[in-house]
KESELUM-803694 format. One record per residue (C-alpha): residue number from 1; residue in three letters; z negated, x, y. Coordinates in steps of 0.25 Angstrom, whole numbers, plus 5000, padded with zeros to 4 digits. Layout:
N
SITE num residuo    Z    X    Y
SITE NUM     ALA    Z    X    Y
...
//
This chain:
46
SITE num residuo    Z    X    Y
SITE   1     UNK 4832 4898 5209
SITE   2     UNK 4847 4891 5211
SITE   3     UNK 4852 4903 5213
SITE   4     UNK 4847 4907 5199
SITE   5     UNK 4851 4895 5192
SITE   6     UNK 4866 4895 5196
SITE   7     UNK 4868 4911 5192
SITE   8     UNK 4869 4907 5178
SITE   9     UNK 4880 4898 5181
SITE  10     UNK 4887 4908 5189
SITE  11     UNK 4887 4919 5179
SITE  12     UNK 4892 4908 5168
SITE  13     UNK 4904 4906 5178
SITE  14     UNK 4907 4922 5180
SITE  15     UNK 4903 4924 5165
SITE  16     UNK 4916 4913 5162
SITE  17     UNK 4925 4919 5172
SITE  18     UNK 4923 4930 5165
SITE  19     UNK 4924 4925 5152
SITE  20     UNK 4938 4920 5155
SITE  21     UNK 4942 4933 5163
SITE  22     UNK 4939 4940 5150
SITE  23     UNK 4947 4929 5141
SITE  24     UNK 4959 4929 5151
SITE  25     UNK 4960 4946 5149
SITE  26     UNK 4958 4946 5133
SITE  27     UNK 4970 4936 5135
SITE  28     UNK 4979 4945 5142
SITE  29     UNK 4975 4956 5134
SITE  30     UNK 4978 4949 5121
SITE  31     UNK 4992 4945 5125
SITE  32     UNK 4995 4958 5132
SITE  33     UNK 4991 4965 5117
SITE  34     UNK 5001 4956 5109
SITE  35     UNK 5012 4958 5120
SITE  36     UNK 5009 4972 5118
SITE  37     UNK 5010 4973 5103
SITE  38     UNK 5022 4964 5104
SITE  39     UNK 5030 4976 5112
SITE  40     UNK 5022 4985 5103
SITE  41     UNK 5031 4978 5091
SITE  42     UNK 5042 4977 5097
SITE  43     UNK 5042 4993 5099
SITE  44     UNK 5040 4996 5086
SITE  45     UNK 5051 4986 5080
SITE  46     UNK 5061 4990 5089
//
């Protein structure tokens, strides 16, 4: 019956790492897009 109690607090801990896994990536992705269409401008004024 412990075992059962303390499962929803480890799935909460996963689900939060995973959480901030997912925030970390949009991130990286997010900064990644605006250097790309930084050089994407910087090729077509050139």
């Amino acid at each position: 019956m412990q075992s059962a109690m303390r499962e929803p607090a480890e799935h909460d801990a996963r689900d939060e790492e995973i959480i901030d896994i997912l925030i970390a990536i949009s991130v990286v992705s997010k900064q990644l897009a605006e250097k790309l269409r930084k050089s994407n401008k910087k090729e077509t004024t050139t």
